[in-house]
C-alpha positions in Angstrom: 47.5 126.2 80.3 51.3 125.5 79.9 52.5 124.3 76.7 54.3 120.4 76.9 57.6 122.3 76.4 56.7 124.9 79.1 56.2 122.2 81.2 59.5 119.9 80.6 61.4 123.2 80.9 59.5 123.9 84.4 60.4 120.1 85.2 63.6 120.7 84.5 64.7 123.6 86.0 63.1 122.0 89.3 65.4 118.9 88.8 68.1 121.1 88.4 67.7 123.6 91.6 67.0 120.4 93.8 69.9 118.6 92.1 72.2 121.8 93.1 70.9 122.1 96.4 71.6 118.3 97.8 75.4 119.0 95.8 75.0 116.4 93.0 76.5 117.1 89.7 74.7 116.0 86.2 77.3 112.5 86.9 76.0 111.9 90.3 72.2 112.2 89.1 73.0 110.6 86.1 74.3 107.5 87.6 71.7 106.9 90.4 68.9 106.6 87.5 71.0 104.7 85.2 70.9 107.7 82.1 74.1 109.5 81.0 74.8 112.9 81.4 73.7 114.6 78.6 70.3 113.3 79.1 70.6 115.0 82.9 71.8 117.8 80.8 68.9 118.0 78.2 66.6 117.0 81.0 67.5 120.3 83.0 67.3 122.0 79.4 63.3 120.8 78.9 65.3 119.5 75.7 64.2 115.8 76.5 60.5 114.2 77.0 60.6 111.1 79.9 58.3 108.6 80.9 57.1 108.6 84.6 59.2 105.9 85.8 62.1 108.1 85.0 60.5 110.8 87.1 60.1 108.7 90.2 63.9 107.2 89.4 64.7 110.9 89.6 63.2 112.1 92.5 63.9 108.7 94.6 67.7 109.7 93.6 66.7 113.5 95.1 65.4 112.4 98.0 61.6 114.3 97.3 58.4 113.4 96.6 57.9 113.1 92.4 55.1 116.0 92.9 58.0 118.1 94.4 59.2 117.9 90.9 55.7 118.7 88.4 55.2 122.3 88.0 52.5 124.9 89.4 49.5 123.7 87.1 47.9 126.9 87.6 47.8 130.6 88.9 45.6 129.9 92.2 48.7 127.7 93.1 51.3 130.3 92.5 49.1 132.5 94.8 49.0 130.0 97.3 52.9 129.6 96.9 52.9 133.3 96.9 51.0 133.6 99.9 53.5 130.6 101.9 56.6 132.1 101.2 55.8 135.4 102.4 57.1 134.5 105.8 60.0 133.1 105.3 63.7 134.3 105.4 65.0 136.3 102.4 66.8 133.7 101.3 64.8 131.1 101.0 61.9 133.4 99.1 64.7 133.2 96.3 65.3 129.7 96.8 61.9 129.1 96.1 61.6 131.8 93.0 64.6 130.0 91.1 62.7 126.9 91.1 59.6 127.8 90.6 61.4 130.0 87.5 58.5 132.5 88.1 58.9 136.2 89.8 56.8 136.3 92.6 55.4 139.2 94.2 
């Protein structure tokens, strides 16, 4: 089982790759949930803890589901992941390695 840190730093590097992929930057997040930018910053980092209302602030600003941004709670769902992404194009395998923040095979 992940750590709490493991897990804000999984959180976070998910916020991030989404954040990167609709073309916000830390200000843009940062001002559709009302925090500044360092907290987007230490956010990202897994540096900062935040209460669930901020995580549904943050994904309503990312357009996704709040459960697009929790981590893999376990290995049987990284096989399944595993097992989803084998199909599609290269690119998008990677896509979905970087935020997972896990090598897949």
């Amino acid at each position: 089982m992940a750590s709490s840190e493991q897990i804000y730093e999984q959180m976070g590097r998910l916020i991030r790759a989404r954040r990167k992929k609709i073309d916000f930057t830390q200000d843009d997040l940062a001002q559709r949930v009302n925090l500044t930018r360092t907290s987007i910053t230490n956010i990202e980092r897994g540096r900062q803890k935040f209460q669930i209302h901020t995580l549904f602030d943050i994904a309503r600003a990312l357009e996704v589901s709040p459960t697009a941004l929790i981590p893999l709670a376990d290995f049987q769902e990284l096989a399944l992941v595993n097992e989803q992404i084998k199909g599609l194009p290269a690119d998008e395998r990677e896509f979905a390695k970087s935020v997972l923040g896990r090598k897949l095979e």
